[in-house]
N, C-alpha and C positions, 0 to 999 in steps of 0.2 A: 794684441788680440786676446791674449790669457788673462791681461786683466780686464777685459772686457766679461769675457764667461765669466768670472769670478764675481763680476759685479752684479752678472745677472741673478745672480743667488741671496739678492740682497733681499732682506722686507719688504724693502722700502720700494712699493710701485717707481715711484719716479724716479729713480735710480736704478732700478730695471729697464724704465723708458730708453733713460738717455743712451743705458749700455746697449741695446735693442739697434737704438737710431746709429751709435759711432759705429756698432759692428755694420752695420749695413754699407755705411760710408764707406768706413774701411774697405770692406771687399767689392765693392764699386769699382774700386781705385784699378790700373792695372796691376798688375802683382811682379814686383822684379825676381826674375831669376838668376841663379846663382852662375855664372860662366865657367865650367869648369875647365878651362885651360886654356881652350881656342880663344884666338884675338880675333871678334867675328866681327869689329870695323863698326859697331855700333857706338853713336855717339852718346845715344839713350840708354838708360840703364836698364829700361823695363821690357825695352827690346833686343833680342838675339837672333840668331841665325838658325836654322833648323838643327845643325852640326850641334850651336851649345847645349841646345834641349836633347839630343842625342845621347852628348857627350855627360850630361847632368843626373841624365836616367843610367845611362852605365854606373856611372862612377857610386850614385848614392843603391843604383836595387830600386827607387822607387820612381815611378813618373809622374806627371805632376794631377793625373788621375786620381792616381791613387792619395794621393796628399789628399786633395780636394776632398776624396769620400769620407778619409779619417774625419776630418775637420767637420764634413756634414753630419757625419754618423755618434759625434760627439755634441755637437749640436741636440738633433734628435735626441739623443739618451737624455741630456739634461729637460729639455722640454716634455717628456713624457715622465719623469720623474718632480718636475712640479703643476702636472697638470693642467700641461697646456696643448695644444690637438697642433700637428703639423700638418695636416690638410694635405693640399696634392704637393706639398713641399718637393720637389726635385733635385732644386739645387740650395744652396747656403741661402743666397739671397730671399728666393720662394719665402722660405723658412724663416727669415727674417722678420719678412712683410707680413705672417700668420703672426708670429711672436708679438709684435708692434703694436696690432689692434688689438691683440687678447689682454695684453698690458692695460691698455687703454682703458677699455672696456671693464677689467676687474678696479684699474682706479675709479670709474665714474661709479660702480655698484657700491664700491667704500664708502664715496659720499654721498651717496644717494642715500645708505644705512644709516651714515652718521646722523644727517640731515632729518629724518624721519622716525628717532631714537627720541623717547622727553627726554629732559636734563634734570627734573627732580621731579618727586612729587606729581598730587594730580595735574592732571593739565585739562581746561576746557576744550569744548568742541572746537571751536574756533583757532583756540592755537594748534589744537591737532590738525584741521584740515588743512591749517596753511603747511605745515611740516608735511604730510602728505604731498600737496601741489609741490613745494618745493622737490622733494625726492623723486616725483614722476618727471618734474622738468629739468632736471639733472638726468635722468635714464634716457628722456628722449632727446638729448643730444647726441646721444649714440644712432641712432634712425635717422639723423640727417644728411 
């Protein structure tokens, strides 16, 4: 997951995507807990018995609450530190799915820029307007 945040700090839009989309995945997934001591007869790794999660919270000081807020609240700091809005973000996930489209969104406006930029020199009307159509019809795949 750490190198996921870390890749979210990339320039590179699509490489913010992808890390966007794995972190999402990732915390999808169920989250295995750590058993601390109790053989609580589980065959699954990602399930335990009330006793382990009990037993996990004594042992470490933190419960898995609190883990959860660290991770969102580190989340949040990054995102408002490149300018991106968490919305009613609640949990990680929420969060995620704001992150996802804001990505998106800031790639389609790049080429949309790119797209409607001349590349030398004067340019007639006509190649102007079509660079324009082009950049609008790039924005409005965002509104679909």
């Amino acid at each position: 997951m750490h190198q996921a945040l870390e890749a979210l700090e990339s320039d590179n839009p699509d490489i913010q995507l992808r890390a966007a989309i794995a972190l999402r995945e990732r915390l999808a997934q169920p989250q295995m807990q750590p058993c601390a001591g109790r053989n609580c007869g589980s065959t699954n790794p990602n399930q335990h018995s009330a006793e382990c999660f009990e037993d996990y919270e004594k042992a470490t000081g933190q419960g898995a609450a609190l883990v959860a807020a660290d991770e969102r609240n580190k989340l949040v700091a990054w995102m408002i530190k490149h300018s991106y809005a968490t919305g009613h973000g609640d949990t990680i996930e929420d969060l995620l799915r704001e992150l996802e489209w804001q990505i998106v969104e800031r790639e389609r406006e790049a080429c949309a820029v790119i797209a409607e930029t001349p590349i030398s020199g004067e340019q007639d009307d006509i190649t102007m307007e079509a660079k324009d159509r082009a950049a609008a019809a790039i924005r409005a795949r965002g509104n679909t």
